[in-house]
C-alpha positions, 0 to 999 in steps of 0.5 A: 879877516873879512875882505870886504871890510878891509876895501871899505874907504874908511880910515885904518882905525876906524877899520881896526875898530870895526874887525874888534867888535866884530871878532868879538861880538860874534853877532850879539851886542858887543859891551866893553869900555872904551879904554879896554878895547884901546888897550887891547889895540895900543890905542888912545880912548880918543881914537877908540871913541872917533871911530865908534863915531865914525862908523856909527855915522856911517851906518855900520854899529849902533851904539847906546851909552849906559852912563852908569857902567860907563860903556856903550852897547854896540850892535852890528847893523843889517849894513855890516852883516851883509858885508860879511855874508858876502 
């Protein structure tokens, strides 16, 4: 687990989050639906979805909606990445 994450002001969600499509992208694009990662961290797909929000409004993912699979493509951005290089 990074420590820097860890300090960020941000809601324990939104850090839970960040720590699964980190552990899981391993610097690639991340794809996985809403209602698996919210199963996979005994959390409703609402809380899942807030907080990709949230830290897509605070610069640490991006995140593109493909409708017809119904997932997002989450990549990590140069912010985040410099988090964990530090």
């Amino acid at each position: 687990m990074n420590k820097q994450i860890l300090k960020l002001k941000l809601p324990a969600i939104d850090k839970l989050v960040l720590l699964y499509i980190i552990d899981n992208s391993l610097y690639v694009q991340f794809n996985e639906r809403s209602s698996e990662m919210a199963k996979a961290l005994g959390l409703t797909r609402n809380n899942i979805l807030q907080a990709l929000e949230n830290l897509q409004i605070g610069g640490f993912i991006t995140t593109t909606k493909d409708g017809l699979a119904r997932f997002r493509s989450t990549k990590l951005t140069s912010k985040t990445k410099q988090l964990l290089n530090d």
